[in-house]
C-alpha positions in Angstrom: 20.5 -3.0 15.8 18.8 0.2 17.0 16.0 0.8 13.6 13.7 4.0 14.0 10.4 4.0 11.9 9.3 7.6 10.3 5.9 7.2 8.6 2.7 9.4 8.2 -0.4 8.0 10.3 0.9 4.9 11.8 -1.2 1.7 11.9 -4.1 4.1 10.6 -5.7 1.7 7.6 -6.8 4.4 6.1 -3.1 5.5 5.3 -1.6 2.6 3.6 2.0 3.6 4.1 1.0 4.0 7.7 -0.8 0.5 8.4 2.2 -0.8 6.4 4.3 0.6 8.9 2.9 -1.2 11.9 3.1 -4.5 10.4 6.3 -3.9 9.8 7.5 -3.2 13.1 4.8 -5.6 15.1 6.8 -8.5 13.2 10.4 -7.1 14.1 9.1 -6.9 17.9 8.2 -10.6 17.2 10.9 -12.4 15.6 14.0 -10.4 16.5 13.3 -9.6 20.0 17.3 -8.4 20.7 16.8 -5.6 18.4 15.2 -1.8 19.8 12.8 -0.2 17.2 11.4 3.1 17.8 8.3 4.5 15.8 8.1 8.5 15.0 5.1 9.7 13.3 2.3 12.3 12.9 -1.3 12.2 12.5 -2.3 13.9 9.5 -5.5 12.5 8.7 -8.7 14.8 7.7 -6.2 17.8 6.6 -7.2 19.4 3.9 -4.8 20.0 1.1 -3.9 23.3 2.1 -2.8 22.3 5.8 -0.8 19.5 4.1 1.5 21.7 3.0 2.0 23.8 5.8 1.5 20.9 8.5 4.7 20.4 10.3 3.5 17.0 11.6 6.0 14.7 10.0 8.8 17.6 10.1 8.4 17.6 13.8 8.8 13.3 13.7 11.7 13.9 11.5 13.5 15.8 14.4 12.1 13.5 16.9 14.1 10.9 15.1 17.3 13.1 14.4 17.3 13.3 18.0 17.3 10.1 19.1 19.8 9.6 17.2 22.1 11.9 18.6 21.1 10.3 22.2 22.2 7.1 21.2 19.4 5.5 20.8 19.1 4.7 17.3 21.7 3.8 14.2 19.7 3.2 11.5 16.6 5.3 10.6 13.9 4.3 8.1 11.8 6.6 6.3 8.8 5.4 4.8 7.7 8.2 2.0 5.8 9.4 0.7 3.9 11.1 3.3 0.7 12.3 3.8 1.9 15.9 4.3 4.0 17.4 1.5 5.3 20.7 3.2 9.1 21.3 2.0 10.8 21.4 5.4 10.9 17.7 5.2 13.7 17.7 3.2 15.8 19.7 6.4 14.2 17.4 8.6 15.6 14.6 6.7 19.3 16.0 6.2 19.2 16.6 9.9 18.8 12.7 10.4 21.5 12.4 7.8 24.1 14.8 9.5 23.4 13.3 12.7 23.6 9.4 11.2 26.9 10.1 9.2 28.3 11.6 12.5 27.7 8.6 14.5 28.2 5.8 11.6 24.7 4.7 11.3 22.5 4.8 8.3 19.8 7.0 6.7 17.2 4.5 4.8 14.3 5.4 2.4 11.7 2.5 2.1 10.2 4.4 -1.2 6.6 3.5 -2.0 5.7 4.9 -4.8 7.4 7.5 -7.5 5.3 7.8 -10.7 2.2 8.3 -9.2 3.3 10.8 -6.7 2.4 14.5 -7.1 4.8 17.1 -8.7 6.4 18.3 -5.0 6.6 14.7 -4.1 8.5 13.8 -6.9 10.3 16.8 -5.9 11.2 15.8 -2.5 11.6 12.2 -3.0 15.3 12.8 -5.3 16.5 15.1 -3.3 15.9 12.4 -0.4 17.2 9.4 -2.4 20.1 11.7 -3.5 21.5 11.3 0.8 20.5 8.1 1.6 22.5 5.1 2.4 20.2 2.4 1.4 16.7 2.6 -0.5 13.7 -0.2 -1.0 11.7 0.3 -3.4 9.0 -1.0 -4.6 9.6 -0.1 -8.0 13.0 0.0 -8.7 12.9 0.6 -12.4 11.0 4.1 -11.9 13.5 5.4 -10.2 16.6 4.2 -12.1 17.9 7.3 -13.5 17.5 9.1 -10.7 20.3 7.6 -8.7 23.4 7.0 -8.6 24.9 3.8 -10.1 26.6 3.0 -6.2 23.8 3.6 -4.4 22.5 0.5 -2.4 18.8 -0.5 -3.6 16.5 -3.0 -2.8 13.4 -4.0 -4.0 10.6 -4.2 -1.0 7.9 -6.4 -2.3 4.3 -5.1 -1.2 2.2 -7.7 1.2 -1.5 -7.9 2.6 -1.8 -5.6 5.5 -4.8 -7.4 6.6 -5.3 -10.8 7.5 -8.1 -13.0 6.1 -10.2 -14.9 7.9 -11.2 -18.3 7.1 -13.7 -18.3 3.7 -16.8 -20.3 4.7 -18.8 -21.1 1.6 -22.1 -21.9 4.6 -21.8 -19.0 6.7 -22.3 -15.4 4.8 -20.3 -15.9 1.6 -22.5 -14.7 -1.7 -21.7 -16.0 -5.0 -21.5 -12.8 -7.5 -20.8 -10.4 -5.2 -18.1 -7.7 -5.6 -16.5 -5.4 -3.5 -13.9 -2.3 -3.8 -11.8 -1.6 -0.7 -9.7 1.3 -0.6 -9.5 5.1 -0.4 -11.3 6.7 -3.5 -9.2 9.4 -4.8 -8.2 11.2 -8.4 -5.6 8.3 -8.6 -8.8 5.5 -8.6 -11.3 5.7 -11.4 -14.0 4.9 -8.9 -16.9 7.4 -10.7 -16.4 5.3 -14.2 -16.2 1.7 -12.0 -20.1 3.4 -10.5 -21.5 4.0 -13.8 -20.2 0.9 -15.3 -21.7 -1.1 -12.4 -25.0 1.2 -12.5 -25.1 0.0 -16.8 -24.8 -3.1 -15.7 -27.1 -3.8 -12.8 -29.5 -1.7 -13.5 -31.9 -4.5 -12.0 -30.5 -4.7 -8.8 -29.5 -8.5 -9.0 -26.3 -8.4 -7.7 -24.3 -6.6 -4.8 -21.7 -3.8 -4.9 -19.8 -3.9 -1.5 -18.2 -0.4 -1.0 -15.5 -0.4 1.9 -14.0 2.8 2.1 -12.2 5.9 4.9 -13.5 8.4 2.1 -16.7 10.5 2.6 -17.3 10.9 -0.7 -19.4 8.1 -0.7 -22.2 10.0 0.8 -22.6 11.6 -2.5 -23.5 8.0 -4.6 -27.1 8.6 -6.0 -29.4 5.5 -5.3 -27.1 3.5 -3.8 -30.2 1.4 -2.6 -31.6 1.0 -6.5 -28.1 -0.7 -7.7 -27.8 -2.5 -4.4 -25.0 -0.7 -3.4 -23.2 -1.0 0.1 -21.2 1.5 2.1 -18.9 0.2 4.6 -16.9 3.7 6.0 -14.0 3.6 8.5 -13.8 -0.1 9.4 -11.2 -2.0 11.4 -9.3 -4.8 10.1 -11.6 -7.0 11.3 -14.2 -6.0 9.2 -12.4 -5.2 6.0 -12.0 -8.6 6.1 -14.7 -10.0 7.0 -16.1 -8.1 3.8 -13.9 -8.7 1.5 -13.8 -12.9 2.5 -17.9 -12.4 1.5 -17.3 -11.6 -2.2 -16.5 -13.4 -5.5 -14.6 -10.5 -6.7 -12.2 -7.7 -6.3 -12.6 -4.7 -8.4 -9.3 -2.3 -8.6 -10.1 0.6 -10.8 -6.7 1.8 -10.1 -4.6 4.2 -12.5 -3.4 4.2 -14.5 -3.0 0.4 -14.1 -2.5 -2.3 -11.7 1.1 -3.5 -10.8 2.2 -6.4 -8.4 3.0 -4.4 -6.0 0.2 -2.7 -5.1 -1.3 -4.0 -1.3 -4.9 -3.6 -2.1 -4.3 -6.5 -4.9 -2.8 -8.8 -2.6 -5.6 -7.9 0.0 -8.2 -8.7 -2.6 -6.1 -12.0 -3.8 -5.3 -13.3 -0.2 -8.7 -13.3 0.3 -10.4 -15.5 -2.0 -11.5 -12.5 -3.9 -10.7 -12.9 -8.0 -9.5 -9.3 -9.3 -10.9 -7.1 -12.1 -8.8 -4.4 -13.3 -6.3 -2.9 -16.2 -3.1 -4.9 -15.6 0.4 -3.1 -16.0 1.5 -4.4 -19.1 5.0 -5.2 -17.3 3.6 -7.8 -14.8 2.8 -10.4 -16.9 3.0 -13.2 -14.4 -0.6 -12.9 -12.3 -2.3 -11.5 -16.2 -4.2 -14.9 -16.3 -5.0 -14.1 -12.2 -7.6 -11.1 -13.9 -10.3 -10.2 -15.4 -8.5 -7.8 -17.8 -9.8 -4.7 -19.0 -8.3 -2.9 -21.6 -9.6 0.6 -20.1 -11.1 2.1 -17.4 -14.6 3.2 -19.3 -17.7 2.4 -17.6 -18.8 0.3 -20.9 -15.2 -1.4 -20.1 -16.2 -2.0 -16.5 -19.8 -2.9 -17.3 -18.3 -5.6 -19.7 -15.7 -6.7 -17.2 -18.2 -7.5 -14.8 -20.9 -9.1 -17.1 -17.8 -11.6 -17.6 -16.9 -12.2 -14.3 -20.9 -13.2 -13.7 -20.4 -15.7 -16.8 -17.8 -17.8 -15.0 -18.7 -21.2 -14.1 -17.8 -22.4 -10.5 -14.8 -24.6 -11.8 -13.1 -21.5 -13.4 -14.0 -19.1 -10.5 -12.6 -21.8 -7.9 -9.5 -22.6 -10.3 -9.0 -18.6 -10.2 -9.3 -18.4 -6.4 -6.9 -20.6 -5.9 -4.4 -19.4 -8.2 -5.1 -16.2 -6.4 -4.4 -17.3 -3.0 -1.5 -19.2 -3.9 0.2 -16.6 -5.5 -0.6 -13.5 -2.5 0.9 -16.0 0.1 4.0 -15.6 -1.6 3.8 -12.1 -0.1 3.6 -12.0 3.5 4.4 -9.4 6.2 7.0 -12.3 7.9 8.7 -12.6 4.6 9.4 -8.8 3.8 10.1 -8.0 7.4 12.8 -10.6 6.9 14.7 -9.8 4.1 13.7 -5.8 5.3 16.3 -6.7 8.1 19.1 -9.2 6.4 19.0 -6.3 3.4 20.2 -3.6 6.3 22.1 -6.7 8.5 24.0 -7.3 5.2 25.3 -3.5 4.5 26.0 -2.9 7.9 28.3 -6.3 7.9 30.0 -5.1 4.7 30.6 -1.8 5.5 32.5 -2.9 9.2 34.3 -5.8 7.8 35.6 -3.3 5.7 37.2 -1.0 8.3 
């Protein structure tokens, strides 16, 4: 198989879809060595929201991809959406991959992140593009149900840990009732009601508030140094993790809920870390995994983590574990693998049927 990777910022951490991406591929270099992969992307990184719709970054990798298709060099092309960049001409760039694909009998796939919580011209874009594809992952099937067609092929991509963890060592730097957030802080995070809540609540400075971020809002937190507050801005892998293995626990103020498949859960979980969030009332099965809240209110957060402080040792180590064990069901090995027997599978169908 000759796979071609389109994605936005690739191995960037602070593009999740991007760092994704690289995993992705790293493993496929690494366990199926016979097979070519090529990776087309654009840096889109510190545009503002203007320039992302005019950018042509992505539009350019789109052609880059078409084209090495048409040279030969590629039969299946994978399009991990959404994007950073939202400009329109996508959607060309993406039917000139499918023209050139269907010419030459290979196939156009959409690895589909994310639907509900994308923008308007996202969710735009994103069914006109699972409208021509041959094959889509997603990791949320059900949102996307009545968009497609009742023949089209569709997988569901479960969601790993992009970052490793190191080795928790309860002797060497690990604090008991810490907390951390990791991620990008955004209008889709209610970060501003998780500071207030944690301001309420500490409001003696006791306990520490580990703040690991690529965002530069950050800069703005009033007396950070008063709530024992900790910025962390634009670290590698390394040192996400090495954070995150410090804390007790996880907060996710994400909205409007948290579902299974989001990575920053798994990160959290995989590494010792024991989540506090609102759980998507669908996922049921990692509900006694949480500290639930039942909104995202900074009294709601300020209870939440008053809780978690409560905990003895027993039940925080009982949670951990629970934790762990259920995150290494997710691995980047695992989805790479059925990634490729998924594709592997169609493309044996479709021949033995010829």
């Amino acid at each position: 198989m000759k796979l071609a990777f389109v994605c936005s910022n690739y191995g960037s951490i602070q593009d999740g879809i991007g760092h994704y991406c690289s995993k992705i591929v790293e493993k496929i270099n690494e366990i199926y060595p016979a097979y070519t992969v090529k990776v087309f992307t654009g840096n889109t990184l510190g545009s503002g929201k203007t320039s992302l719709v005019i950018s042509l970054a992505m539009t350019v990798a789109l052609f880059r991809s078409a084209c090495s298709v048409i040279y030969g060099r590629t039969n299946c092309v994978i399009v991990e959406y959404p994007f950073y960049e939202w400009n329109p001409m996508i959607l060309l760039a993406i039917w000139f991959n499918k023209v050139a694909l269907w010419i030459s009998r290979g196939k156009l796939i959409i690895s589909l992140h994310e639907y509900k919580r994308a923008n308007f011209l996202r969710q735009y874009m994103i069914r006109h593009i699972l409208a021509i594809s041959d094959i889509i992952f997603a990791t949320e099937p059900q949102d996307i149900a009545g968009l497609i067609h009742c023949k089209k092929i569709i997988y569901q991509r479960y969601i790993p840990s992009n970052i490793e963890p190191n080795v928790r060592s309860f002797e060497h730097r690990f604090k008991p009732n810490s907390f951390c957030y990791f991620g990008l802080i955004s209008k889709t995070k209610a970060f501003e009601e998780m500071l207030e809540g944690w301001k309420t609540f500490n409001r003696k400075g006791i306990y520490e508030l580990h703040i690991c971020t690529s965002s530069d809002y950050v800069y703005l937190i009033d007396d950070m140094m008063k709530y024992n507050i900790s910025v962390h801005l634009r670290c590698n892998e390394r040192e996400v993790s090495e954070i995150l293995s410090m804390c007790d626990f996880g907060i996710l103020p994400i909205m409007p809920c948290v579902s299974t498949n989001n990575a920053t859960l798994k990160a959290i979980l995989v590494h010792g870390c024991i989540p506090i969030g609102k759980i998507d009332p669908e996922c049921d099965e990692f509900e006694k995994l949480f500290i639930k809240m039942e909104s995202y209110h900074p009294s709601a957060f300020a209870v939440a983590i008053d809780k978690a402080v409560s905990l003895t040792l027993q039940v925080k180590e009982d949670l951990r574990a629970q934790g762990t064990f259920y995150a290494r069901n997710f691995t980047i090995e695992k989805t790479c693998r059925e990634i490729i027997e998924n594709i592997s599978e169609v493309r044996y169908e479709n021949s033995a049927s010829k």
